[in-house]
CHARMM internal coordinates of N, CA and C (Angstrom, degrees):
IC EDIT
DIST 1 N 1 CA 1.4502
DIST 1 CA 1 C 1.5303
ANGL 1 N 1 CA 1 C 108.57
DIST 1 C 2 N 1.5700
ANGL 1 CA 1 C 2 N 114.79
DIHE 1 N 1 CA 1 C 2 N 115.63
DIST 2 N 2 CA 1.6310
ANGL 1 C 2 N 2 CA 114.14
DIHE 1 CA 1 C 2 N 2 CA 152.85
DIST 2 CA 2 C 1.5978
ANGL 2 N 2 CA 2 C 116.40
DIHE 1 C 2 N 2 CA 2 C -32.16
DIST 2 C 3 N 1.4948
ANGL 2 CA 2 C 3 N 119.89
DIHE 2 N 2 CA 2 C 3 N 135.77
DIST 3 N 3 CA 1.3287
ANGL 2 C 3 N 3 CA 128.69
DIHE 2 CA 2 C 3 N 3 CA 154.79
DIST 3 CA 3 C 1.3910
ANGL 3 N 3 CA 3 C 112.62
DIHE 2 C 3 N 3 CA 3 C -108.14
DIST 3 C 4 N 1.0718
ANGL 3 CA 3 C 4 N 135.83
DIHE 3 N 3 CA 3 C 4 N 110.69
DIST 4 N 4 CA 1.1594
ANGL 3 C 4 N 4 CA 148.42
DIHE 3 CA 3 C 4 N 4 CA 176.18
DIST 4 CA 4 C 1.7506
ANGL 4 N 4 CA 4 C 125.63
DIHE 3 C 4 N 4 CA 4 C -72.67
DIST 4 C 5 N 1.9152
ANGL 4 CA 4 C 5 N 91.02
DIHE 4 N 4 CA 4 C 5 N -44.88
DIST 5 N 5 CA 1.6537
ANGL 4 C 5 N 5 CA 112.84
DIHE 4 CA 4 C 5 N 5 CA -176.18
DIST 5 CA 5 C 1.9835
ANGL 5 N 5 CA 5 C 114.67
DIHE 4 C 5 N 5 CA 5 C -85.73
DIST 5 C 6 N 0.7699
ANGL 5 CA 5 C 6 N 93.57
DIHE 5 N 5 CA 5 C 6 N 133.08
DIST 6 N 6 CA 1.9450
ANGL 5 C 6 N 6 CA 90.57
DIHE 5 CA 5 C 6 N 6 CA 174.76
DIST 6 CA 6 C 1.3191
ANGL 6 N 6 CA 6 C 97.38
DIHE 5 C 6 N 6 CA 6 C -146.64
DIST 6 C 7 N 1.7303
ANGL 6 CA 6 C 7 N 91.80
DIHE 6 N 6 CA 6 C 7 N 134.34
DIST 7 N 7 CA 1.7024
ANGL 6 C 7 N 7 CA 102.20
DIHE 6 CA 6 C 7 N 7 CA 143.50
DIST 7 CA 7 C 1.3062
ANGL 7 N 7 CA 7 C 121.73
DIHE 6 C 7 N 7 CA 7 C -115.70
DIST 7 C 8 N 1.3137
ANGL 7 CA 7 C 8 N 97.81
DIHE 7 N 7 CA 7 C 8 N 154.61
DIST 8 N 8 CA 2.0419
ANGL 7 C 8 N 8 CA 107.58
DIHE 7 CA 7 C 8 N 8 CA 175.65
DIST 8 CA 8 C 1.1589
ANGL 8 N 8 CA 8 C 102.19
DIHE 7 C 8 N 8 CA 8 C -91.40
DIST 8 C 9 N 1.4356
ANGL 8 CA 8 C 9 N 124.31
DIHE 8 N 8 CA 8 C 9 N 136.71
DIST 9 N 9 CA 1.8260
ANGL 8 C 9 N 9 CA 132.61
DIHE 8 CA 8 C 9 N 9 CA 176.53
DIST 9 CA 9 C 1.2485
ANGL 9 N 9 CA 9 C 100.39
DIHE 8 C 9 N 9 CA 9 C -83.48
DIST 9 C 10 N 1.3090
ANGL 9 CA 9 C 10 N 137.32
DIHE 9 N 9 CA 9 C 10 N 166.08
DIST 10 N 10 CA 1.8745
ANGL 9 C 10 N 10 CA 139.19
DIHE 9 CA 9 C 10 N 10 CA 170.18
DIST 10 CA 10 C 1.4710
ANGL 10 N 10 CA 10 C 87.89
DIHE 9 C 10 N 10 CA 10 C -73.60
DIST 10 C 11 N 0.9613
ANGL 10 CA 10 C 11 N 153.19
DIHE 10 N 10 CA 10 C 11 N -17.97
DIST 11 N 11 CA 1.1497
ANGL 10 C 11 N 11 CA 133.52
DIHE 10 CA 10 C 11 N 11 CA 156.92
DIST 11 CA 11 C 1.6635
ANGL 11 N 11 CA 11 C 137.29
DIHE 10 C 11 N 11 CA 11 C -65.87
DIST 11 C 12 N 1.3323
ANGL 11 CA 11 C 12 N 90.82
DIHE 11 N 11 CA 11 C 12 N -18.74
DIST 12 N 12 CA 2.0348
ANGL 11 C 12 N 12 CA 109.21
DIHE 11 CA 11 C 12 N 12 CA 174.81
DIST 12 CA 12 C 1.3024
ANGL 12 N 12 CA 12 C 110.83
DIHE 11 C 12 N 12 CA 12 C 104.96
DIST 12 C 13 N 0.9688
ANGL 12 CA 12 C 13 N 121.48
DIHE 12 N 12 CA 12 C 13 N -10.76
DIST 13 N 13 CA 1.7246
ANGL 12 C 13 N 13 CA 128.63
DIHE 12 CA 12 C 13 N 13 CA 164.97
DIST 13 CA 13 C 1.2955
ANGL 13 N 13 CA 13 C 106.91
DIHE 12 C 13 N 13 CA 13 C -43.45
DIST 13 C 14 N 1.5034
ANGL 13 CA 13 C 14 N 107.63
DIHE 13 N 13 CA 13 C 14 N 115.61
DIST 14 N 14 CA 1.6440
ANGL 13 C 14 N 14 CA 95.30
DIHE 13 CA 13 C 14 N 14 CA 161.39
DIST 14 CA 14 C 1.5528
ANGL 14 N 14 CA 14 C 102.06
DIHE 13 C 14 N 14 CA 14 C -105.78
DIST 14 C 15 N 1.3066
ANGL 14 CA 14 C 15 N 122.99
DIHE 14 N 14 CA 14 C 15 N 163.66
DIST 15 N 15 CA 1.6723
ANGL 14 C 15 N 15 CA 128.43
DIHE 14 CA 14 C 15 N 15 CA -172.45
DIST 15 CA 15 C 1.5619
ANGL 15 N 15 CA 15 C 84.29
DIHE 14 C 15 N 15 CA 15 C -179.88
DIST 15 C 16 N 1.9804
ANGL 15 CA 15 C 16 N 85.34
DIHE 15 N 15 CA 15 C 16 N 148.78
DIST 16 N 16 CA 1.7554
ANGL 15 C 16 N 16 CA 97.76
DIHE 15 CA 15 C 16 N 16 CA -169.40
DIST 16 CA 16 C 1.5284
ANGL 16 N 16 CA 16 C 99.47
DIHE 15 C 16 N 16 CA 16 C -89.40
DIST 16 C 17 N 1.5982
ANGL 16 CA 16 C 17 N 105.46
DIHE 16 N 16 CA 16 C 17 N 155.50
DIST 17 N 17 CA 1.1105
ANGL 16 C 17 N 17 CA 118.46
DIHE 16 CA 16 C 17 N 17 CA 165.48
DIST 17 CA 17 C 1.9031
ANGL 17 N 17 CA 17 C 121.32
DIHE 16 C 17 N 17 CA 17 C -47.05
DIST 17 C 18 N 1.4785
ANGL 17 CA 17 C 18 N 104.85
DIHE 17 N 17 CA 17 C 18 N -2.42
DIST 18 N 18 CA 1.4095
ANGL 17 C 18 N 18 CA 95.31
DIHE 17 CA 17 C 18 N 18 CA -177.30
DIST 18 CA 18 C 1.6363
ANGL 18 N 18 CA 18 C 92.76
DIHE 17 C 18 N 18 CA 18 C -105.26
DIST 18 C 19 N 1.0290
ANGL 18 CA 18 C 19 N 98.33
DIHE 18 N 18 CA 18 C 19 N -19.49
DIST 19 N 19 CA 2.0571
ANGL 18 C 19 N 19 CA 89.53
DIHE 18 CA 18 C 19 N 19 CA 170.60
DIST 19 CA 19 C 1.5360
ANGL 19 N 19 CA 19 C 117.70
DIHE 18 C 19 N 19 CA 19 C -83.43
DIST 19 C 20 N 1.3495
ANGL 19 CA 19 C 20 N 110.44
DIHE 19 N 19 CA 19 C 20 N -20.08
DIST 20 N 20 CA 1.6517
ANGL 19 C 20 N 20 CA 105.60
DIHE 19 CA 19 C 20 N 20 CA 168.13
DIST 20 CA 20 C 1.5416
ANGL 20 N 20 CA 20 C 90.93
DIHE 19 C 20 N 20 CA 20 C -72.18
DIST 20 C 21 N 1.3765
ANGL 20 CA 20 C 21 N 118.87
DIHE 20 N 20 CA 20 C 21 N -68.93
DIST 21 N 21 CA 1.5939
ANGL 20 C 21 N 21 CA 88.96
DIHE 20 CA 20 C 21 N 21 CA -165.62
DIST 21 CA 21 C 1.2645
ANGL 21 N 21 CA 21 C 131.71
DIHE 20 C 21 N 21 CA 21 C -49.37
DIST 21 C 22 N 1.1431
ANGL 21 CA 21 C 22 N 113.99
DIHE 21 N 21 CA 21 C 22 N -17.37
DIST 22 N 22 CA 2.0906
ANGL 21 C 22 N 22 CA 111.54
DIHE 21 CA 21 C 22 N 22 CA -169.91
DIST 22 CA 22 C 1.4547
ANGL 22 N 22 CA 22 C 92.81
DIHE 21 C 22 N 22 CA 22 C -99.52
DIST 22 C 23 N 1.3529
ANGL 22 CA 22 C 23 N 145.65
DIHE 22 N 22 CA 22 C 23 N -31.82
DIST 23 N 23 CA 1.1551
ANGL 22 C 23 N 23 CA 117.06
DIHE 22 CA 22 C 23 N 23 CA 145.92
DIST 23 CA 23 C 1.8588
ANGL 23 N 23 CA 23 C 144.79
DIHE 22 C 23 N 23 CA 23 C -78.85
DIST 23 C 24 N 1.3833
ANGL 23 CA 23 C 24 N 91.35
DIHE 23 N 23 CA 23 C 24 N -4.19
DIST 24 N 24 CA 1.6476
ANGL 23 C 24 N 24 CA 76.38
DIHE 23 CA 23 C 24 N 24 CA 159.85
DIST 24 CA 24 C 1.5497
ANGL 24 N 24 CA 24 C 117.65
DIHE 23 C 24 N 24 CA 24 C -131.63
DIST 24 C 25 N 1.0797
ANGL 24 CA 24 C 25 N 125.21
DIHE 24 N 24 CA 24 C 25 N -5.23
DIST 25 N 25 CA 1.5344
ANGL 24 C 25 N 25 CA 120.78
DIHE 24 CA 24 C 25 N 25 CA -155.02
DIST 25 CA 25 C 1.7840
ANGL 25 N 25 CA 25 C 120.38
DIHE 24 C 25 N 25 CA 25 C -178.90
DIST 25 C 26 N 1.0877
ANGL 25 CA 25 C 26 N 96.38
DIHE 25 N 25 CA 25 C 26 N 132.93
DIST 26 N 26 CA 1.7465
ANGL 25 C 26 N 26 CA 95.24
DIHE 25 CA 25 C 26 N 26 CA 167.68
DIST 26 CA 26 C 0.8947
ANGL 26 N 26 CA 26 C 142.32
DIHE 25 C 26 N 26 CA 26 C -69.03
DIST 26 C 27 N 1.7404
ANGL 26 CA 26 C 27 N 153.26
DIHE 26 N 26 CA 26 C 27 N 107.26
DIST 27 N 27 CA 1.1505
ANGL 26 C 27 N 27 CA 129.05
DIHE 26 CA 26 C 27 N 27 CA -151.00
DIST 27 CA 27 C 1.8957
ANGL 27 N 27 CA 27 C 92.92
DIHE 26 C 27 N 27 CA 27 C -104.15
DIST 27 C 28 N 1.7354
ANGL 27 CA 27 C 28 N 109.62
DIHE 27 N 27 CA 27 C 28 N 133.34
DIST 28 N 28 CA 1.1364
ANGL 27 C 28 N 28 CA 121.72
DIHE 27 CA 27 C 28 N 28 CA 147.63
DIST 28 CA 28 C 1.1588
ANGL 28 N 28 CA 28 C 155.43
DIHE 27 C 28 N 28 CA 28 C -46.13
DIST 28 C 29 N 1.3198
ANGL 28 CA 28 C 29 N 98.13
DIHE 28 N 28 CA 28 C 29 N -40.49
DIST 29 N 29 CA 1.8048
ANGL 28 C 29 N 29 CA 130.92
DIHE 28 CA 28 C 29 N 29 CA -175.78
DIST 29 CA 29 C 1.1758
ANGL 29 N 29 CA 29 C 90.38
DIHE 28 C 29 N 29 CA 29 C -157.13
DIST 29 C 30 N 1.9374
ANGL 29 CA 29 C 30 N 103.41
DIHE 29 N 29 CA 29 C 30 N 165.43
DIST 30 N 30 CA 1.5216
ANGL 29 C 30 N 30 CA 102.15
DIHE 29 CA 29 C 30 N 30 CA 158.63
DIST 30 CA 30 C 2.2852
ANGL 30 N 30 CA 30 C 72.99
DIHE 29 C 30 N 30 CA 30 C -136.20
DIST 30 C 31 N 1.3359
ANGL 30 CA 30 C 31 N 114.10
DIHE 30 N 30 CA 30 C 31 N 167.03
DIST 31 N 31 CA 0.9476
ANGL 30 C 31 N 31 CA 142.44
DIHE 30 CA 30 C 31 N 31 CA -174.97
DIST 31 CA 31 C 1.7434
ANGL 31 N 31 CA 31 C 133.84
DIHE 30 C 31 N 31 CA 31 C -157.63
DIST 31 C 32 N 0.9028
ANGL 31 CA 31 C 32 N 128.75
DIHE 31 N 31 CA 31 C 32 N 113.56
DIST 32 N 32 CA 1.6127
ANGL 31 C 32 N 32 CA 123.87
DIHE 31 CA 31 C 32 N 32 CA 170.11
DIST 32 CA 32 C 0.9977
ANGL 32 N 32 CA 32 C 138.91
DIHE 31 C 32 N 32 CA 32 C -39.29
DIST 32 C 33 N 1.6542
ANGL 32 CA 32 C 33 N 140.85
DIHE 32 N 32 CA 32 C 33 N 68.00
DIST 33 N 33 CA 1.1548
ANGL 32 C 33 N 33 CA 106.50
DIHE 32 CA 32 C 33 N 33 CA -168.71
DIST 33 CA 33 C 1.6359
ANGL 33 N 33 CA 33 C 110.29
DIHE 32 C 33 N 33 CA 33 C -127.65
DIST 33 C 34 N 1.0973
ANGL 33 CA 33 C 34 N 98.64
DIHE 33 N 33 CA 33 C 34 N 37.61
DIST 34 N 34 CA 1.7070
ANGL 33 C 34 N 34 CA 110.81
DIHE 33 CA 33 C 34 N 34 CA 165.34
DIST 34 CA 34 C 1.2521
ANGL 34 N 34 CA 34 C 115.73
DIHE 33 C 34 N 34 CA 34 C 101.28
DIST 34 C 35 N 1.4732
ANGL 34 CA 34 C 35 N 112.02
DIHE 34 N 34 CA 34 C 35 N 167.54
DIST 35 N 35 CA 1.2539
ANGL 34 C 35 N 35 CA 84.42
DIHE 34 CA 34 C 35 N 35 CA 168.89
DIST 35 CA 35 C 1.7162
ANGL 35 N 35 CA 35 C 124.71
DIHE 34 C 35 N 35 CA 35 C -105.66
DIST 35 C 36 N 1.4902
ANGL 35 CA 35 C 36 N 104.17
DIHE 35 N 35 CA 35 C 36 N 177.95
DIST 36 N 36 CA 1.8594
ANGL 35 C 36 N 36 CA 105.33
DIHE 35 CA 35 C 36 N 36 CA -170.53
DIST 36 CA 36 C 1.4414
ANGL 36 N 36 CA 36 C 112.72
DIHE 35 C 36 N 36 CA 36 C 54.78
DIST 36 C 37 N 1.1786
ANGL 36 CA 36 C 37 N 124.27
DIHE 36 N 36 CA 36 C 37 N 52.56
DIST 37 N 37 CA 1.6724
ANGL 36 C 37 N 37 CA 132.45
DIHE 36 CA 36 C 37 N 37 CA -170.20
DIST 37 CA 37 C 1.7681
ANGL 37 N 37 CA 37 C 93.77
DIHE 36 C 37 N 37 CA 37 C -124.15
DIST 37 C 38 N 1.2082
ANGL 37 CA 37 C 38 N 106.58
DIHE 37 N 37 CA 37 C 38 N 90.28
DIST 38 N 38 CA 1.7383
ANGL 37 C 38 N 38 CA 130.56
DIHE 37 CA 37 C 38 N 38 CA 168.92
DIST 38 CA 38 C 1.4558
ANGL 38 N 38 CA 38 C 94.76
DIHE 37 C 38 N 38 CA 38 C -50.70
DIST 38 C 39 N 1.2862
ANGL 38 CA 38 C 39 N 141.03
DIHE 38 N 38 CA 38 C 39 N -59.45
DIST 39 N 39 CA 1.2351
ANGL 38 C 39 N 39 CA 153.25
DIHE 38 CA 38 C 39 N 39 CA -146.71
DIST 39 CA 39 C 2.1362
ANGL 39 N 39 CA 39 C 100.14
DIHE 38 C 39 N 39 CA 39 C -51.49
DIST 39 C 40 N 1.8106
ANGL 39 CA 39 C 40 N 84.29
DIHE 39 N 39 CA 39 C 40 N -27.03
DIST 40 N 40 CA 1.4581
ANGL 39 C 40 N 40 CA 72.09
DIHE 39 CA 39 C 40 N 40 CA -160.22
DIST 40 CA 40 C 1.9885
ANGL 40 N 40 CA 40 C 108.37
DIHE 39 C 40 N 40 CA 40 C -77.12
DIST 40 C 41 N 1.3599
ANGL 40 CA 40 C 41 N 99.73
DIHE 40 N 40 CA 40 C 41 N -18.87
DIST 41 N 41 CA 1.7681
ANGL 40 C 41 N 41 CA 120.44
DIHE 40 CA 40 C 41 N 41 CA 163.68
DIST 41 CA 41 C 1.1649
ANGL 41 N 41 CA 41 C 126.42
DIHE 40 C 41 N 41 CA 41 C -59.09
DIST 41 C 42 N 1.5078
ANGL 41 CA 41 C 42 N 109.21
DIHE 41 N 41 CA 41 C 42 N -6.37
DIST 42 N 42 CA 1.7357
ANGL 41 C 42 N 42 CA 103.94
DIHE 41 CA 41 C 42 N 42 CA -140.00
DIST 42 CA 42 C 1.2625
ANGL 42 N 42 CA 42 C 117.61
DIHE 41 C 42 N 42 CA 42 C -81.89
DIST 42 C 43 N 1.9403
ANGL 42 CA 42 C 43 N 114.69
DIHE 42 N 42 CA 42 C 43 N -3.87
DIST 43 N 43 CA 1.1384
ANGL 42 C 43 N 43 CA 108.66
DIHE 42 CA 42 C 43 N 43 CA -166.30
DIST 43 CA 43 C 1.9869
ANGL 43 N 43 CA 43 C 93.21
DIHE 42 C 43 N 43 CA 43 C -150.38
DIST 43 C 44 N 1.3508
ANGL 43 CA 43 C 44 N 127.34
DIHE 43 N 43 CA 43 C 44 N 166.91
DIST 44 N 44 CA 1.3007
ANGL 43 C 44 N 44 CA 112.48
DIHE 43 CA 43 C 44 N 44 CA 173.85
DIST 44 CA 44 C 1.3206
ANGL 44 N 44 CA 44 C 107.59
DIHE 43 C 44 N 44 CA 44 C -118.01
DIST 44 C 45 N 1.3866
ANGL 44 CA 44 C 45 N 122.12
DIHE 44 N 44 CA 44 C 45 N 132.07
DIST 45 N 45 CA 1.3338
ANGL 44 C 45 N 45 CA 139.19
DIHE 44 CA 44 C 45 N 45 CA -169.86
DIST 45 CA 45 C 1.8711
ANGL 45 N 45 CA 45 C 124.41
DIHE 44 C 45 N 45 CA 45 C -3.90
DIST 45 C 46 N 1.8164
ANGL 45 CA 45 C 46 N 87.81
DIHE 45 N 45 CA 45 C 46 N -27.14
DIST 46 N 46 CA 1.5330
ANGL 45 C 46 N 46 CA 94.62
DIHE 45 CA 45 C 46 N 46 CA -177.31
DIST 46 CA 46 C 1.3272
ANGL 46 N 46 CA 46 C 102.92
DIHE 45 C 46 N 46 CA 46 C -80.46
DIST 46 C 47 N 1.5178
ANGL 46 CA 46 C 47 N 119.20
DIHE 46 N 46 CA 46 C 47 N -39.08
DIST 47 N 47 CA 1.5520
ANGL 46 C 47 N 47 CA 123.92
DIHE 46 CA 46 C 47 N 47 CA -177.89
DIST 47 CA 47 C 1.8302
ANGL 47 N 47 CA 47 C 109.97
DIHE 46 C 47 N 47 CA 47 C -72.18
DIST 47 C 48 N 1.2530
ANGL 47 CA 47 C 48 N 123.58
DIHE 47 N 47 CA 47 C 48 N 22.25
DIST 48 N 48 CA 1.6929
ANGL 47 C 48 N 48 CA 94.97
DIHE 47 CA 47 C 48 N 48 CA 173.87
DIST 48 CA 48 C 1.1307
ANGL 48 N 48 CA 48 C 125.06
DIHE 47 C 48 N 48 CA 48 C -96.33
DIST 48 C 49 N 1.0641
ANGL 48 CA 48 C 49 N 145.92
DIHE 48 N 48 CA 48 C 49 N 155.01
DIST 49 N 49 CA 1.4657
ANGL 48 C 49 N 49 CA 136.29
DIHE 48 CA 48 C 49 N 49 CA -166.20
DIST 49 CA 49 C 1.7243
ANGL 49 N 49 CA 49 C 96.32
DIHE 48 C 49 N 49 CA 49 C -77.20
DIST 49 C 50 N 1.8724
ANGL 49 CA 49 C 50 N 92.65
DIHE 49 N 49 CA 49 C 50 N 174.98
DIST 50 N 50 CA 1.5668
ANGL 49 C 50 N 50 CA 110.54
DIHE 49 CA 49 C 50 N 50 CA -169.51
DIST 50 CA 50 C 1.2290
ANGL 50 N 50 CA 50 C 114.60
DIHE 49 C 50 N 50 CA 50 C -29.95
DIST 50 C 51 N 1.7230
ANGL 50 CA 50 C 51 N 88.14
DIHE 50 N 50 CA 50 C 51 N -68.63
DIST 51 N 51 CA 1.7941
ANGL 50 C 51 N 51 CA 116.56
DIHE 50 CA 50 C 51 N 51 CA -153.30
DIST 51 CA 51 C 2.0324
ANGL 51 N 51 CA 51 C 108.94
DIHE 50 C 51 N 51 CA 51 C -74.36
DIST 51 C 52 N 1.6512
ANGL 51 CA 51 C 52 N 105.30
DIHE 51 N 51 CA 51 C 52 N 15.27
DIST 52 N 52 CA 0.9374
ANGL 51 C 52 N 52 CA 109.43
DIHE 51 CA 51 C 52 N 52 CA -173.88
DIST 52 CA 52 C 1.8721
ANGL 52 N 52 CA 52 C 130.21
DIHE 51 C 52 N 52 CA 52 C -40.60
DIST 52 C 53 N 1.5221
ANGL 52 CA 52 C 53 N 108.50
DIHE 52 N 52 CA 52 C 53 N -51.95
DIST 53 N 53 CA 0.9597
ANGL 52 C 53 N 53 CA 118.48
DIHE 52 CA 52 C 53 N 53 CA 157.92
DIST 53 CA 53 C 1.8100
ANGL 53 N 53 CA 53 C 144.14
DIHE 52 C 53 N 53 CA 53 C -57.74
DIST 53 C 54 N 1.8686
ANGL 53 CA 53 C 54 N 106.37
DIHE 53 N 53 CA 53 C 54 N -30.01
DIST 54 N 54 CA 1.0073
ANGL 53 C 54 N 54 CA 116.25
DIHE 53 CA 53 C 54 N 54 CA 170.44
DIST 54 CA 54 C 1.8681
ANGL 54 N 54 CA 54 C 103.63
DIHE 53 C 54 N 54 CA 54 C -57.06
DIST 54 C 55 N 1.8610
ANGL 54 CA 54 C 55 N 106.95
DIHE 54 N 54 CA 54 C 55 N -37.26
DIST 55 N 55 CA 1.5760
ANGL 54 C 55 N 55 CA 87.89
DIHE 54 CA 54 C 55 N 55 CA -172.51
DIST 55 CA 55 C 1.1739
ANGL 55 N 55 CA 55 C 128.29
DIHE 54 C 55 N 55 CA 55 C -74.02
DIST 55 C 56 N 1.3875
ANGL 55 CA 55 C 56 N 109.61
DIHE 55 N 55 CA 55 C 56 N -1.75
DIST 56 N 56 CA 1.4831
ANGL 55 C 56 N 56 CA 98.58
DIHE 55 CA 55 C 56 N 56 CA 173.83
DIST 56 CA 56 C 1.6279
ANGL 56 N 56 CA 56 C 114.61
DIHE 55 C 56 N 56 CA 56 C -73.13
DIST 56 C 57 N 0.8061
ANGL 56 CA 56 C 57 N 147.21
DIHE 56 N 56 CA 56 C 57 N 14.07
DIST 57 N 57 CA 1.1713
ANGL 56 C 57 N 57 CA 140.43
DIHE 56 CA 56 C 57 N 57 CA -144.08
DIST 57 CA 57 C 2.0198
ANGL 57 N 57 CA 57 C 82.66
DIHE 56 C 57 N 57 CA 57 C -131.77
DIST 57 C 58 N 1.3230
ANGL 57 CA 57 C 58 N 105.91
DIHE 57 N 57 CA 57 C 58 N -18.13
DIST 58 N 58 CA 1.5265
ANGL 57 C 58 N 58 CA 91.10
DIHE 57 CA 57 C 58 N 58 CA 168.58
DIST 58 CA 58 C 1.3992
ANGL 58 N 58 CA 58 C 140.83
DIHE 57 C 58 N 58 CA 58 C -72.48
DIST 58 C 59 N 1.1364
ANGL 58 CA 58 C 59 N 126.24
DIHE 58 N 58 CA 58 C 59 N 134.76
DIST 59 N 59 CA 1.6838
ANGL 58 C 59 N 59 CA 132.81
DIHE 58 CA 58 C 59 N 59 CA -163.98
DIST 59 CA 59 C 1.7817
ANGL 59 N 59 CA 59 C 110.42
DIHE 58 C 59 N 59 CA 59 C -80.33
DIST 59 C 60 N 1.4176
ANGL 59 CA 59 C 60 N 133.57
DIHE 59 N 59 CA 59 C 60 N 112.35
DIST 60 N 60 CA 0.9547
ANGL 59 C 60 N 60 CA 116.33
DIHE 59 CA 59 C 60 N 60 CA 165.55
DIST 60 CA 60 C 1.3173
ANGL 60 N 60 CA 60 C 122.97
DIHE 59 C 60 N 60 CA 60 C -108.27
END
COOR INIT
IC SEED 1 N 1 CA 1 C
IC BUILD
């Protein structure tokens, strides 16, 4: 499989975005929302409000 996505660690490691996910976590969605957008951190899964899920379904 092509990897297209990479991140660099502060350490200089580069490793693809498909090895962060299979070693740490599942991704649900993936979505656009720019880049350097804190907003998308801002809270941890226990903190999101109700209607959390209805927003994904919004178009930007």
């Amino acid at each position: 499989m092509a990897r297209a996505l990479y991140y660099c660690s502060p350490g200089g490691r580069q490793c693809s975005l498909t090895e962060l996910i299979d070693e740490y976590t599942t991704i649900t969605f993936v979505r656009g929302c720019g880049a350097n957008n804190d907003s998308i951190i801002a809270c941890s899964a226990g903190e999101r409000p109700d209607n959390f899920s209805a927003n994904l379904n919004e178009t930007r």
